[in-house]
C-alpha positions as CSV (number, residue, x, y, z in Angstrom):
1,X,19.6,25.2,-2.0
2,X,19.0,22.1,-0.1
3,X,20.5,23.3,2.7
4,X,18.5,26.5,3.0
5,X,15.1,25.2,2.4
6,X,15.4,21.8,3.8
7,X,17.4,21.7,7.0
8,X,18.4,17.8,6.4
9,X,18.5,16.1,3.2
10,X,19.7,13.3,1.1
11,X,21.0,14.7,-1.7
12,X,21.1,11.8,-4.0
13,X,17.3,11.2,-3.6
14,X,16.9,13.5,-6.3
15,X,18.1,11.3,-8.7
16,X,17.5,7.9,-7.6
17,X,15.5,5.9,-10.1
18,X,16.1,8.8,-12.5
19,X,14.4,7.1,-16.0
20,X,13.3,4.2,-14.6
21,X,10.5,5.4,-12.1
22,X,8.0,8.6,-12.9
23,X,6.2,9.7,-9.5
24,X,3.9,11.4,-11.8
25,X,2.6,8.3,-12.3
26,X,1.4,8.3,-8.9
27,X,-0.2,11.6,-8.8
28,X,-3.9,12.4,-9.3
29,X,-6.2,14.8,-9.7
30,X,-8.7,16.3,-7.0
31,X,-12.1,17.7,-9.0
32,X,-13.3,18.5,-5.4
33,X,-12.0,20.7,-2.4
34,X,-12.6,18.3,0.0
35,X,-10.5,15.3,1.4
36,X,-9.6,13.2,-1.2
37,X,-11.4,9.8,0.6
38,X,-14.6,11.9,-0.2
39,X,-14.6,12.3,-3.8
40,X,-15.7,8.5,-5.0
41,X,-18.5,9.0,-2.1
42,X,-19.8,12.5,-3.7
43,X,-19.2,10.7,-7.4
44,X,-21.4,7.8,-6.6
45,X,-24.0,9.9,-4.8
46,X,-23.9,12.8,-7.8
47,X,-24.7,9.5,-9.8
48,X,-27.8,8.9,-8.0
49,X,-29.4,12.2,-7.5
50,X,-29.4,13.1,-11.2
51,X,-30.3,9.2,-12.3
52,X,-33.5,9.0,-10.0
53,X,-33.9,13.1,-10.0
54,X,-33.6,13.6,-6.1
55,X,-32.8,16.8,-4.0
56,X,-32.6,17.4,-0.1
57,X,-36.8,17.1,0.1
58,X,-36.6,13.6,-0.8
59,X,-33.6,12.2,0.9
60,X,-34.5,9.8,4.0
61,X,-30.6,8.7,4.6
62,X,-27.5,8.3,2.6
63,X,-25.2,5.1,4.2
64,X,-21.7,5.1,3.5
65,X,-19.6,2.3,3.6
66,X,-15.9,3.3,5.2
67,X,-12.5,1.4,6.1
68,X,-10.7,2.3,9.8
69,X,-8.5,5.0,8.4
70,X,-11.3,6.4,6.2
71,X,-13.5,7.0,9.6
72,X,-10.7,8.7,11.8
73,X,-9.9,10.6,8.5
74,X,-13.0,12.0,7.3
75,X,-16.0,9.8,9.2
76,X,-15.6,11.3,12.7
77,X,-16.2,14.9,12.3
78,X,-19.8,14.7,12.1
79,X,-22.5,16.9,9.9
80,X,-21.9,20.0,12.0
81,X,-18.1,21.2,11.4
82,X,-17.6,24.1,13.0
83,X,-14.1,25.5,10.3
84,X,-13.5,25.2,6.9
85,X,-11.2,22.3,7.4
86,X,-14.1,20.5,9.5
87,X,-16.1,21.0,6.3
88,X,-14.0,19.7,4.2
89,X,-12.8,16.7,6.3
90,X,-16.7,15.4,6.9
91,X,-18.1,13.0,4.8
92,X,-21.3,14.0,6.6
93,X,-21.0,17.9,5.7
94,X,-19.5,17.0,2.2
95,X,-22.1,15.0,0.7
96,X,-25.1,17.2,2.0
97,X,-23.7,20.2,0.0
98,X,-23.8,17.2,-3.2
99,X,-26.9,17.0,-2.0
100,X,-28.2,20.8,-1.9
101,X,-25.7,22.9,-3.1
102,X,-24.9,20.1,-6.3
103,X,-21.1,21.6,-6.0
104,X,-17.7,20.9,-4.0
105,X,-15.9,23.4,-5.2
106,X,-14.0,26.5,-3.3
107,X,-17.0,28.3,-4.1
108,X,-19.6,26.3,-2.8
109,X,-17.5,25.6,1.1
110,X,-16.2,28.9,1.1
111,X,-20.6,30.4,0.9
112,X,-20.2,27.5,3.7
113,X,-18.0,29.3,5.8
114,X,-19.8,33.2,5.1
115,X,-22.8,31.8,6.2
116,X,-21.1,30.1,9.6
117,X,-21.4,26.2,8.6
118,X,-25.7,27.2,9.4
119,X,-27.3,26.4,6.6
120,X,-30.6,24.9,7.1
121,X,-31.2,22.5,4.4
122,X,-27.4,21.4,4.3
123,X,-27.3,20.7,8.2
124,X,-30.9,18.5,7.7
125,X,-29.0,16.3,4.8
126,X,-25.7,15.8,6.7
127,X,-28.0,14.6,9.8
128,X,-29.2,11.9,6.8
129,X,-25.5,10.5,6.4
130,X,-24.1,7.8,8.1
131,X,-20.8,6.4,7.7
132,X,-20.4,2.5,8.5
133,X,-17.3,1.1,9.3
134,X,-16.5,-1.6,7.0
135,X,-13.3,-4.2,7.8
136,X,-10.7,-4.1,5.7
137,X,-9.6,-7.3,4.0
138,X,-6.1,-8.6,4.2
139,X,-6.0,-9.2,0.3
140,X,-8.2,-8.0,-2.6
141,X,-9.4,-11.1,-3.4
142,X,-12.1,-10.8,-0.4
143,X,-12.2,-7.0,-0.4
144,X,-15.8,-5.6,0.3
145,X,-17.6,-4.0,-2.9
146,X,-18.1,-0.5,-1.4
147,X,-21.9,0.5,-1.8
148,X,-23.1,4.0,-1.1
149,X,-26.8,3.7,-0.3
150,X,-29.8,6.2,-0.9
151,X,-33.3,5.9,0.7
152,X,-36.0,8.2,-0.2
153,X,-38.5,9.3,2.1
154,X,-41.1,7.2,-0.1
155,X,-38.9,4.2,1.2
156,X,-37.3,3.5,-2.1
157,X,-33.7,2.3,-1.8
158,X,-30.8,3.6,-4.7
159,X,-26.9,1.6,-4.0
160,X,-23.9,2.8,-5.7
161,X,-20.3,1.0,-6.0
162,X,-18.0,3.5,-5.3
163,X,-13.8,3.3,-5.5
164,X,-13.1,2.8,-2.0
165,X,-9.2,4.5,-2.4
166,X,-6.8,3.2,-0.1
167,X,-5.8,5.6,2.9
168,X,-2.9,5.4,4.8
169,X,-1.7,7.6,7.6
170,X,2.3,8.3,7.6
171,X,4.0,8.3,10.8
172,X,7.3,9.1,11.3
């Protein structure tokens, strides 16, 4: 079977650390259908729209902190992708459908995509994001408290410590 579905293997991989280490452990669970360096962003920001009762006519500008990786990964795209997996890769297009659709689910990307990545009110909110790249420390004992940021258009500022997940990019 290994053979036929894998080209080349290591056989005995499939056992190593058999009842002694669970990779389950390791696994986790994505509420959102968007990349996974997105969902503590839309969590913190969810927590702000429904605590001070905001929708897309009041936001001013949403900041969001972001490590190296995170940028390249989900920071560069911009607020105007132009496929599904654009959509789902921009922090920019990802928290203005928080903002005015209050979903991220397959749903709420896949209207996204019927109606050509055009909508209106989600374009003007992902033109309100900006994603600031923030250094990341060599140990967590000076890591940066990531704080996503809100300002109204009546100047009045809302911050949110987020879970700033640790993304690395394999190569091989």
């Amino acid at each position: 079977m290994l053979q036929s579905f894998g080209g080349q293997f290591v056989a005995e991989r499939l056992t190593q650390g058999l009842g002694d280490h669970y990779a389950f452990v390791f696994n986790g669970f994505k509420p959102y259908c968007c990349a996974i360096d997105i969902h503590s962003p839309i969590d913190a920001l969810t927590r702000i729209i429904v605590a001070e009762s905001l929708g897309p006519q009041d936001i001013a500008e949403i900041v969001v902190p972001a490590t190296r990786v995170v940028m390249l990964h989900s920071g560069t795209i911009g607020p105007e992708p132009h496929d599904i997996t654009g959509a789902q890769f921009s922090m920019h297009y990802s928290l203005a459908l928080t903002v005015s659709k209050g979903s991220n689910g397959f749903d709420t990307y896949m209207d996204a995509l019927r109606s050509g990545f055009k909508d209106p009110e989600v374009l003007e909110v992902a033109r309100k994001v900006s994603v600031v790249q923030i250094s990341e420390p060599e140990n967590s004992e000076k890591a940066t408290v990531p704080v996503l940021t809100v300002k109204t258009k009546e100047g009045k500022l809302t911050s949110q410590i987020f879970c700033l997940r640790k993304v690395r990019l394999k190569t091989q």
